[in-house]
Predicted model as a PDB file, atoms N, CA, C, CB and O in Angstrom, pLDDT in the B-factor column:
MODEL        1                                                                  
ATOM      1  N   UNK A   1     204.170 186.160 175.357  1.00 69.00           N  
ATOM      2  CA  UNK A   1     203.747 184.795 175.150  1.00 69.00           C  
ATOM      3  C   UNK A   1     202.589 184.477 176.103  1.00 69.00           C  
ATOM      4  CB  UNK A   1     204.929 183.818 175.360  1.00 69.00           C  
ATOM      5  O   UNK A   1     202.538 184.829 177.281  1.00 69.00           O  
ATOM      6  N   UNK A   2     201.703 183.793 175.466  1.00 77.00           N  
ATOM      7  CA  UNK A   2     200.129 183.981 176.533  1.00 77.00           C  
ATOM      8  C   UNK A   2     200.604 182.205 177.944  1.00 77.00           C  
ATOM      9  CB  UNK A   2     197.721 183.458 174.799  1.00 77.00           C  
ATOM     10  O   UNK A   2     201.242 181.158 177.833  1.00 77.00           O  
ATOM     11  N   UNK A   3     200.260 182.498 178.412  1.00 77.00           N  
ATOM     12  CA  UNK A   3     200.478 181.435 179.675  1.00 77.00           C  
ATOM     13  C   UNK A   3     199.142 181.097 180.514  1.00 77.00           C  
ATOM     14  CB  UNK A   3     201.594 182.105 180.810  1.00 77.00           C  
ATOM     15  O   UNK A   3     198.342 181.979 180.826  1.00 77.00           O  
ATOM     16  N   UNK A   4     199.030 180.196 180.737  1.00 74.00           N  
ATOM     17  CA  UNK A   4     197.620 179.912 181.406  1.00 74.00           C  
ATOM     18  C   UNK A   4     198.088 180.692 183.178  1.00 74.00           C  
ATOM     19  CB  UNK A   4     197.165 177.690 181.392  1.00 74.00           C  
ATOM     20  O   UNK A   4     199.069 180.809 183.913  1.00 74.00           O  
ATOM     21  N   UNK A   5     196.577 181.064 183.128  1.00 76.00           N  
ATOM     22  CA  UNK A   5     196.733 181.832 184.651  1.00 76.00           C  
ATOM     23  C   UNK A   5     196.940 180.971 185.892  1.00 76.00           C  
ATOM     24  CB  UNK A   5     195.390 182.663 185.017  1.00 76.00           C  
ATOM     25  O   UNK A   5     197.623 181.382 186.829  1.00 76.00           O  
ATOM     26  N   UNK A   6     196.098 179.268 185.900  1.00 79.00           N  
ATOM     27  CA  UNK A   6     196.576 179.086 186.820  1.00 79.00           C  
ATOM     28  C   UNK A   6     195.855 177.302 186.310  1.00 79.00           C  
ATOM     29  CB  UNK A   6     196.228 180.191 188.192  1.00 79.00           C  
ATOM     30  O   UNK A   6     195.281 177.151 185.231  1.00 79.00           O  
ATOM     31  N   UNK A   7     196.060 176.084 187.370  1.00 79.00           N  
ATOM     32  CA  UNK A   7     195.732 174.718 186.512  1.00 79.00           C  
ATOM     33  C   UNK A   7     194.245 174.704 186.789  1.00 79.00           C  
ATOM     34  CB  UNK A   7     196.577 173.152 187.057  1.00 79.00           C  
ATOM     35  O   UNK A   7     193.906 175.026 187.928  1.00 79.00           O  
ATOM     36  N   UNK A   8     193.150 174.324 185.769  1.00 76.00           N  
ATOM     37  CA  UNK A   8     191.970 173.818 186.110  1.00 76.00           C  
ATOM     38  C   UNK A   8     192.026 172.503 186.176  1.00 76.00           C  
ATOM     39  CB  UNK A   8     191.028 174.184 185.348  1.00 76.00           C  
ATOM     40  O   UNK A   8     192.724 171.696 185.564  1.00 76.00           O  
ATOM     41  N   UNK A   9     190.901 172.325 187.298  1.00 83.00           N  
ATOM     42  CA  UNK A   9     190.852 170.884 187.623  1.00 83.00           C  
ATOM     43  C   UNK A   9     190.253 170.057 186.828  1.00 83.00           C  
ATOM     44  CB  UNK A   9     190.324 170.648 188.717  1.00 83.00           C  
ATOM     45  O   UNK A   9     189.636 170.774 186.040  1.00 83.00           O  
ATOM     46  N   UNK A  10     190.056 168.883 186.548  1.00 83.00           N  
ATOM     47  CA  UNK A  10     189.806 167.368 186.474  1.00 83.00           C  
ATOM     48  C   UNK A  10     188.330 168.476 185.772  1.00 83.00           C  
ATOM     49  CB  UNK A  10     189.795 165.946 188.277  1.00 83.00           C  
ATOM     50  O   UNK A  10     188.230 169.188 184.773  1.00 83.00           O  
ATOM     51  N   UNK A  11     187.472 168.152 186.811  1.00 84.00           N  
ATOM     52  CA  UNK A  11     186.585 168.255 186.682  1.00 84.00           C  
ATOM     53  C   UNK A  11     185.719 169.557 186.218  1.00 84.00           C  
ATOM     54  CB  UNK A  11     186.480 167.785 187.480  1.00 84.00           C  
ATOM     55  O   UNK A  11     184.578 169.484 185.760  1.00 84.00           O  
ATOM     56  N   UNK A  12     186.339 170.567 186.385  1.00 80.00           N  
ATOM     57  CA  UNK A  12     185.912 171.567 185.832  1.00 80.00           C  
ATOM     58  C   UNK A  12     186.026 171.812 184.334  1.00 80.00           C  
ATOM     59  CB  UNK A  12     186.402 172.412 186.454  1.00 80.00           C  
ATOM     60  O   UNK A  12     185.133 172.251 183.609  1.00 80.00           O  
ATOM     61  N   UNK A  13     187.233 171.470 183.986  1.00 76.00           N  
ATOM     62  CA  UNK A  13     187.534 170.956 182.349  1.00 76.00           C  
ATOM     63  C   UNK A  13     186.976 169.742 181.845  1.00 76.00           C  
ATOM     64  CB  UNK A  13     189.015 170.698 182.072  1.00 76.00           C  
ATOM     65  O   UNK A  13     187.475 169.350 180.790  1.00 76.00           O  
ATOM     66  N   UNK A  14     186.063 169.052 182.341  1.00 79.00           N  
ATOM     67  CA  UNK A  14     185.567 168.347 181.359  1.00 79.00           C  
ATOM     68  C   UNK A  14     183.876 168.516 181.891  1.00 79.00           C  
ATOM     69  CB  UNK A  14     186.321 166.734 181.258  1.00 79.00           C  
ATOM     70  O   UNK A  14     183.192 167.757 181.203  1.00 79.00           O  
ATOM     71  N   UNK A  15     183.282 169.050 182.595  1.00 80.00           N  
ATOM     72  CA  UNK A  15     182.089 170.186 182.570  1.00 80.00           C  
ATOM     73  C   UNK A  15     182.205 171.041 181.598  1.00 80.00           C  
ATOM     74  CB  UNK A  15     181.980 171.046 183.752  1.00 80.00           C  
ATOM     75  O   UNK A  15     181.172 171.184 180.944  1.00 80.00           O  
ATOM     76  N   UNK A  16     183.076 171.642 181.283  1.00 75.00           N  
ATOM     77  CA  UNK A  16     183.473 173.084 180.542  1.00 75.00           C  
ATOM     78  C   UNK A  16     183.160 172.686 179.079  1.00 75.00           C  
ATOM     79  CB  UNK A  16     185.269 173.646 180.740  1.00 75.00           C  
ATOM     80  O   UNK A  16     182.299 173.176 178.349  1.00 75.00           O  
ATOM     81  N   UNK A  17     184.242 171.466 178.741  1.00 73.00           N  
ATOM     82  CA  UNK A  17     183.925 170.566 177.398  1.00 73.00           C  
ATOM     83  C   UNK A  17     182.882 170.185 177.119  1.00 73.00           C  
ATOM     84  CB  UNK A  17     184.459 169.496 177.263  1.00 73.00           C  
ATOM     85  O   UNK A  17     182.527 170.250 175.942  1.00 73.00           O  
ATOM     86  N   UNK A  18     181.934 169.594 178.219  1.00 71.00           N  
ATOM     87  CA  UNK A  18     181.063 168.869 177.932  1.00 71.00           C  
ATOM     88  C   UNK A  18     179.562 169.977 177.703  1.00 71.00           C  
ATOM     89  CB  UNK A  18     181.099 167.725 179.090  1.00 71.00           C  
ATOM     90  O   UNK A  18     178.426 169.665 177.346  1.00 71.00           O  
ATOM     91  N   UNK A  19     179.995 170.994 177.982  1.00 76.00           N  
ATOM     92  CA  UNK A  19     178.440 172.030 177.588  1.00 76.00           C  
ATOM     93  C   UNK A  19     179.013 172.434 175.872  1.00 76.00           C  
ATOM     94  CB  UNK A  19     178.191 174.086 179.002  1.00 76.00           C  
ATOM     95  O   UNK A  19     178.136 172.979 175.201  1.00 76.00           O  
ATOM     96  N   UNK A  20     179.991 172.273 175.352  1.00 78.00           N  
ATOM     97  CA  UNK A  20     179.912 172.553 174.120  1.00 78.00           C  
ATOM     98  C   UNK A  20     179.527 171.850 173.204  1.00 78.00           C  
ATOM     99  CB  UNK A  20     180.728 172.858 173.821  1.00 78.00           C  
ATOM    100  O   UNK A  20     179.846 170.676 173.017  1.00 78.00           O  
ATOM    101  N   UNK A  21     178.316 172.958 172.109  1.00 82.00           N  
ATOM    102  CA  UNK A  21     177.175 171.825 171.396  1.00 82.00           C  
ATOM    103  C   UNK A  21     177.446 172.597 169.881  1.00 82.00           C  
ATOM    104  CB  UNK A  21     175.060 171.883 172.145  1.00 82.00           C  
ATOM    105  O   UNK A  21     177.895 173.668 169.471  1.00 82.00           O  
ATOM    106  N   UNK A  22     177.012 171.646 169.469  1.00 84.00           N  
ATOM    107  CA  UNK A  22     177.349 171.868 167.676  1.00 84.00           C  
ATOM    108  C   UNK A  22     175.875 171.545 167.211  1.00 84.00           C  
ATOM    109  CB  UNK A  22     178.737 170.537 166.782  1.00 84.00           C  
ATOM    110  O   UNK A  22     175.242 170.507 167.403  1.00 84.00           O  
ATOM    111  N   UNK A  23     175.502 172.645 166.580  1.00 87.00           N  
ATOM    112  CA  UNK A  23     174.359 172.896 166.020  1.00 87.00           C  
ATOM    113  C   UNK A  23     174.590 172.401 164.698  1.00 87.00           C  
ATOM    114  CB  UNK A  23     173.940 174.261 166.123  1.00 87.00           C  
ATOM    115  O   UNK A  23     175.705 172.304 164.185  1.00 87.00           O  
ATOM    116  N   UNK A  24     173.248 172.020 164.034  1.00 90.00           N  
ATOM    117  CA  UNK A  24     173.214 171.667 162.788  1.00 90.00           C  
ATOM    118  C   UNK A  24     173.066 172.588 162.002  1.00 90.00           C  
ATOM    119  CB  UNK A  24     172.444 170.877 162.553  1.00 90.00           C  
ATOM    120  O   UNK A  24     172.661 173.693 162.364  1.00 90.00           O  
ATOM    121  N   UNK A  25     173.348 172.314 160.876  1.00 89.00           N  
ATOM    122  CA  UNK A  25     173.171 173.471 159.646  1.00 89.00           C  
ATOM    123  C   UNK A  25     172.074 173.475 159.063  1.00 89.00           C  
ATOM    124  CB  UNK A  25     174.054 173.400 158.523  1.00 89.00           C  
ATOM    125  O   UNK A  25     171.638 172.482 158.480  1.00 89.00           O  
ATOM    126  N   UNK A  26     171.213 175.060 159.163  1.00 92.00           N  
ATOM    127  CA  UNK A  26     170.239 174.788 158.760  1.00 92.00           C  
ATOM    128  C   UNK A  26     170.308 175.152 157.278  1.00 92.00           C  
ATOM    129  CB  UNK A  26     169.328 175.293 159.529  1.00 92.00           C  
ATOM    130  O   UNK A  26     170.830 176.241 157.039  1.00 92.00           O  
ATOM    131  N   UNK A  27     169.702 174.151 155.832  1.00 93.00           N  
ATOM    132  CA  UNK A  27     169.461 174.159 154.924  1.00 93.00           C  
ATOM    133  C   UNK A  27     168.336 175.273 154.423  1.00 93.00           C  
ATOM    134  CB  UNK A  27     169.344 173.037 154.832  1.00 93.00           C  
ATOM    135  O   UNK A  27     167.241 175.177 154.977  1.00 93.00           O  
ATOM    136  N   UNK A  28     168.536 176.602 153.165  1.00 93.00           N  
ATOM    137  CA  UNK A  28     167.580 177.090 152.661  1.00 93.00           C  
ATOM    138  C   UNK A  28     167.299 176.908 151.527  1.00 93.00           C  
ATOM    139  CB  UNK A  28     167.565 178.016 152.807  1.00 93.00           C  
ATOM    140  O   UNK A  28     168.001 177.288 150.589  1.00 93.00           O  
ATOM    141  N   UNK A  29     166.512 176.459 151.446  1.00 95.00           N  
ATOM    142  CA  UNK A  29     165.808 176.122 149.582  1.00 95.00           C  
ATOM    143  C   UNK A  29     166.340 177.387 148.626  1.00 95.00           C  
ATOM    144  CB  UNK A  29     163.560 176.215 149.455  1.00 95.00           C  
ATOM    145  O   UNK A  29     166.310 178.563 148.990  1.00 95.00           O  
ATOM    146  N   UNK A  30     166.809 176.938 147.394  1.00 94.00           N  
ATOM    147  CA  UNK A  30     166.685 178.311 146.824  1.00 94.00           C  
ATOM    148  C   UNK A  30     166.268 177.382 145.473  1.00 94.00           C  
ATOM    149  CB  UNK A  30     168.229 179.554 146.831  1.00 94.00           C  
ATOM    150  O   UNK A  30     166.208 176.160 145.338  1.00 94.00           O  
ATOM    151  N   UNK A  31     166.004 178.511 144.519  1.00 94.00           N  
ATOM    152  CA  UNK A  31     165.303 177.879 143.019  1.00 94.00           C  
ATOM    153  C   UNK A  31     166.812 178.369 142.308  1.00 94.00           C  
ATOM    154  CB  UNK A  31     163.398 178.865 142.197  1.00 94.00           C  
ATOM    155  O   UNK A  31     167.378 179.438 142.539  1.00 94.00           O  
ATOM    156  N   UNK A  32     167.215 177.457 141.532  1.00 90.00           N  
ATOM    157  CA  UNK A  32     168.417 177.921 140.566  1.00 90.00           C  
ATOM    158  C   UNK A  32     168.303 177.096 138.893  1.00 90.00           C  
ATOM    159  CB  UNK A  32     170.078 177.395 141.468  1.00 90.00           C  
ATOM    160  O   UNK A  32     168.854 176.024 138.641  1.00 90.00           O  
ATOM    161  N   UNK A  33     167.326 178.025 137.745  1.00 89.00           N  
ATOM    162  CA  UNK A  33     167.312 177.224 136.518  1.00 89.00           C  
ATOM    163  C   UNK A  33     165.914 176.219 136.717  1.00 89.00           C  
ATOM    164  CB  UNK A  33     168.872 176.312 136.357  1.00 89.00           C  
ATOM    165  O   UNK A  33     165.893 175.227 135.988  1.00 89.00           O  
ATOM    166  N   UNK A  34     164.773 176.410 137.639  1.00 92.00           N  
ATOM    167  CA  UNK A  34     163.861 175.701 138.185  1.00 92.00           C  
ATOM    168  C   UNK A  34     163.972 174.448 139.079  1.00 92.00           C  
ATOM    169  CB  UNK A  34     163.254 175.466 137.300  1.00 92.00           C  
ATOM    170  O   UNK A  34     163.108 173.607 139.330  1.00 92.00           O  
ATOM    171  N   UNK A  35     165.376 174.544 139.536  1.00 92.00           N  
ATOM    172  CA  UNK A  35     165.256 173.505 140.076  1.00 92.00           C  
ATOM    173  C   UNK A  35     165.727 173.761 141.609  1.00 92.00           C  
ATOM    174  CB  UNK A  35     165.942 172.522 139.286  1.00 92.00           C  
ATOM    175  O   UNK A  35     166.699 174.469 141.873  1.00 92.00           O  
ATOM    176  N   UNK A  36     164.887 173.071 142.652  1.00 93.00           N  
ATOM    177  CA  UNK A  36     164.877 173.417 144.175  1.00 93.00           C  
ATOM    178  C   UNK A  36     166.707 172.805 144.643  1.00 93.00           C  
ATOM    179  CB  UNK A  36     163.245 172.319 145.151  1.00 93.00           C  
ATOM    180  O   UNK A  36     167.159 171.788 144.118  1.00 93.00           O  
ATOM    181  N   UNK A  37     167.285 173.389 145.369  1.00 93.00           N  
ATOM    182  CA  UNK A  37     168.555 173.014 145.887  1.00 93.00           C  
ATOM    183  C   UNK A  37     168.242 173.230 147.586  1.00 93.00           C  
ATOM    184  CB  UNK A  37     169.882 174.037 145.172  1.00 93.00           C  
ATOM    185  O   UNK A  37     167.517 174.049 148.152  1.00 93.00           O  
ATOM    186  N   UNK A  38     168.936 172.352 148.022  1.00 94.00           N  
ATOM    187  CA  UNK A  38     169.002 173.353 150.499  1.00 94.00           C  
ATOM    188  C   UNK A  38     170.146 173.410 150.077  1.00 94.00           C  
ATOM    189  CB  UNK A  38     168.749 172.223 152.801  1.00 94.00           C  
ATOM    190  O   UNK A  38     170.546 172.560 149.280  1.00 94.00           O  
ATOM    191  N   UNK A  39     170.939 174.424 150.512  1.00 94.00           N  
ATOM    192  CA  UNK A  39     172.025 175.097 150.750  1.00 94.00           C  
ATOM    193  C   UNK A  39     172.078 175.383 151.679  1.00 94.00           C  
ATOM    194  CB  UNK A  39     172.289 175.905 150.224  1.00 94.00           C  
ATOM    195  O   UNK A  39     171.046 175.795 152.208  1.00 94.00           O  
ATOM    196  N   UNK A  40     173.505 175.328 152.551  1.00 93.00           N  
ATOM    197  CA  UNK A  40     173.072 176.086 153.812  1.00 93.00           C  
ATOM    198  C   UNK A  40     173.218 177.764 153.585  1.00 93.00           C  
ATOM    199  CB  UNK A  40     174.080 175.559 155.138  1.00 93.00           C  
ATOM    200  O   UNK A  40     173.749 178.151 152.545  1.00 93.00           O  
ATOM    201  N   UNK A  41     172.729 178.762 154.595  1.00 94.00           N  
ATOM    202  CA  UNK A  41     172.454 179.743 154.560  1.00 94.00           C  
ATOM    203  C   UNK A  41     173.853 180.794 154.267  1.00 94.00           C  
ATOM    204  CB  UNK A  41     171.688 179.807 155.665  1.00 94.00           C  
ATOM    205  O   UNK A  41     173.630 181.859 153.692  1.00 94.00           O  
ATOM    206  N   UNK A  42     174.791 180.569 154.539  1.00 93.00           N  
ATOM    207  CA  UNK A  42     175.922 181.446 154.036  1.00 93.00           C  
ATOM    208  C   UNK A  42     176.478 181.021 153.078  1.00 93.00           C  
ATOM    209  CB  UNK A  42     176.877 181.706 154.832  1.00 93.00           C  
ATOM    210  O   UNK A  42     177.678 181.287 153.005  1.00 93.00           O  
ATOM    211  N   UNK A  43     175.826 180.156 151.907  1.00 93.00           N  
ATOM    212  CA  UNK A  43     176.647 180.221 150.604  1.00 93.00           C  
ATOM    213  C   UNK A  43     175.352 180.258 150.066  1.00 93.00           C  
ATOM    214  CB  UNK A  43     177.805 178.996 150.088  1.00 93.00           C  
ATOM    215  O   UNK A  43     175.237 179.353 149.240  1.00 93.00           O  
ATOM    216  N   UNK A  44     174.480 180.825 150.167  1.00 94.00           N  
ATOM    217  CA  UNK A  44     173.302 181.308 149.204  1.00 94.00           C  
ATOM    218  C   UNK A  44     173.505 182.276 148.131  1.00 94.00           C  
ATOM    219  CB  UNK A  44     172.284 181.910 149.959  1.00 94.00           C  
ATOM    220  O   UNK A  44     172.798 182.279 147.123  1.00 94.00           O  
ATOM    221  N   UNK A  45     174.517 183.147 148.343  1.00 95.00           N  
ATOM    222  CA  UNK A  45     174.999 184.041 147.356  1.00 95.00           C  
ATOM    223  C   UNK A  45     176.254 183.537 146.705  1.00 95.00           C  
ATOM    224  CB  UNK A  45     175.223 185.361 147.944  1.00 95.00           C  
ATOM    225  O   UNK A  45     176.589 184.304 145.802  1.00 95.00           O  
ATOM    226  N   UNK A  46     177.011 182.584 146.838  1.00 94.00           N  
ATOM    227  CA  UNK A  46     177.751 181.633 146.371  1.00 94.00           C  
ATOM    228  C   UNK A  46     177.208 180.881 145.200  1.00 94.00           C  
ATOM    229  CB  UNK A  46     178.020 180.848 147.365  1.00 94.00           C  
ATOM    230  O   UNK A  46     177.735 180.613 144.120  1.00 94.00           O  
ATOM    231  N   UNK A  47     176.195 180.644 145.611  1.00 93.00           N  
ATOM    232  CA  UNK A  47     175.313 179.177 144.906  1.00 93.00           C  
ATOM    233  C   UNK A  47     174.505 180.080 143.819  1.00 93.00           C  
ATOM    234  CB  UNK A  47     173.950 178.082 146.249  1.00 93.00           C  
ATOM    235  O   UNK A  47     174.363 179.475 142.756  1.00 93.00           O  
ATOM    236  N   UNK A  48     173.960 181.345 143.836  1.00 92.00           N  
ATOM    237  CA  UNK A  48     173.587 182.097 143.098  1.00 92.00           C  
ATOM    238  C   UNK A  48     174.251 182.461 141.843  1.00 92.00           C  
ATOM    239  CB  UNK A  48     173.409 182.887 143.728  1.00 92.00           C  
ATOM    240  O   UNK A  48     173.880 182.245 140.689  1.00 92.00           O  
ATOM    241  N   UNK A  49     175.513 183.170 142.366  1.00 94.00           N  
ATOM    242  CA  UNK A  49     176.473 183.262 141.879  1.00 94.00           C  
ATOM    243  C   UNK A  49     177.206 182.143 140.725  1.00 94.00           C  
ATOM    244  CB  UNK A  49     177.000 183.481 142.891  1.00 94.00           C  
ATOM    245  O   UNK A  49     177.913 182.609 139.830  1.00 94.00           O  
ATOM    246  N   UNK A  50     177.026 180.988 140.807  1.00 91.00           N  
ATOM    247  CA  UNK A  50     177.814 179.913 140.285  1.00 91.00           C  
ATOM    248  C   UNK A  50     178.411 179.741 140.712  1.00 91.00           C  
ATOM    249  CB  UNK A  50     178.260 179.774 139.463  1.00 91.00           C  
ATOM    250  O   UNK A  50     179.383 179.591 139.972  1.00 91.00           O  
ATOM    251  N   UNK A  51     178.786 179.515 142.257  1.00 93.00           N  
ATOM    252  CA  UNK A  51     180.845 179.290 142.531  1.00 93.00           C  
ATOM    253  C   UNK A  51     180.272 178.309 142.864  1.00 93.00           C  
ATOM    254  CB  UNK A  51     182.212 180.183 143.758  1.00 93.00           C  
ATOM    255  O   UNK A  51     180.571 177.820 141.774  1.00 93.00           O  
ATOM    256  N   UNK A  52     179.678 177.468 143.371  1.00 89.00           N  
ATOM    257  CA  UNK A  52     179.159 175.984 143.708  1.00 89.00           C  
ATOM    258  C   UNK A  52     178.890 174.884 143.271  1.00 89.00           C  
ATOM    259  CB  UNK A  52     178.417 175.920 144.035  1.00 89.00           C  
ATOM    260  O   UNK A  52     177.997 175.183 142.479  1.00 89.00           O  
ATOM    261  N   UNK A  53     179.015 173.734 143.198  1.00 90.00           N  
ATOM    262  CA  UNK A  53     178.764 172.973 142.370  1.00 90.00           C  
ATOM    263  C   UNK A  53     177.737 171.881 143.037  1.00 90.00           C  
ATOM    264  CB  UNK A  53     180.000 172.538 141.835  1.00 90.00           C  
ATOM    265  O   UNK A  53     177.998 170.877 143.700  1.00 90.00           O  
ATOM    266  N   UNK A  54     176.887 172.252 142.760  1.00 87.00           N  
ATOM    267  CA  UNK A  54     175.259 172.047 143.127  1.00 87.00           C  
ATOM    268  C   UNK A  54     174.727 170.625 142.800  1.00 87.00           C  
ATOM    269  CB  UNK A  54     174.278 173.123 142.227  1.00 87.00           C  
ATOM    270  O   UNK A  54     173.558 170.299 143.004  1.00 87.00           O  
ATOM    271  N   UNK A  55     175.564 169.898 142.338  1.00 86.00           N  
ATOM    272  CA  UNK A  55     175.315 168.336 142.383  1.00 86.00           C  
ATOM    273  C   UNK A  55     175.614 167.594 143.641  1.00 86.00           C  
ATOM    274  CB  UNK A  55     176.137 167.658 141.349  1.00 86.00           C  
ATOM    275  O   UNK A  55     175.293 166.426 143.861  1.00 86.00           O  
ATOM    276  N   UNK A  56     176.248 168.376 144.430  1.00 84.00           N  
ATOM    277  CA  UNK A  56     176.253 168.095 145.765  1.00 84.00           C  
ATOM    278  C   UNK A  56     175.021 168.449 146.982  1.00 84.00           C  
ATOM    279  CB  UNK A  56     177.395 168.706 146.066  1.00 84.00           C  
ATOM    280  O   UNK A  56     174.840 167.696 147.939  1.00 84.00           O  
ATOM    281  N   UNK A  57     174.630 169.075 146.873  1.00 78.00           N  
ATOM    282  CA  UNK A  57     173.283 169.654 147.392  1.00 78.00           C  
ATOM    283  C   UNK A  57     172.333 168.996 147.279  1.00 78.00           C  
ATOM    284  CB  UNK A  57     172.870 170.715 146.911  1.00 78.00           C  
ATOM    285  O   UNK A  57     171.639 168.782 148.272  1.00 78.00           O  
ATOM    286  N   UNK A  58     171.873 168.262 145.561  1.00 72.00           N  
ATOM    287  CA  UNK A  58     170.996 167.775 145.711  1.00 72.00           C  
ATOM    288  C   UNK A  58     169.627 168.210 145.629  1.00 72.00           C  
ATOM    289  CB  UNK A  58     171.252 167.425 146.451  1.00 72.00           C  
ATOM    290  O   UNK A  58     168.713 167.418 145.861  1.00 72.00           O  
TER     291      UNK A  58                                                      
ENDMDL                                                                          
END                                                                             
């Protein structure tokens, strides 16, 4: 059973929290039937494919 090694403080845990950053998703154009869609980049072969439903995209 995993157990924490030992207590972090106050302040070191919310330094620790506070450097974590959430990047945005970057959108890639693709052409599907002539028409431009952004998708983000790991369902490009999804969206190719048909598994997507591309009225959401936009």
């Amino acid at each position: 059973m995993a157990v924490p090694k030992r207590r972090l403080s106050r302040s070191n845990t919310r330094h620790r929290r506070s450097s974590w950053k959430a990047a945005p998703v970057d959108l890639v154009p693709i052409r599907i039937d002539g028409r431009i869609y952004r998708v983000p980049r790991r369902l490009v072969r999804a969206a190719h494919r048909g598994y997507l439903d591309l009225s959401r995209f936009g």
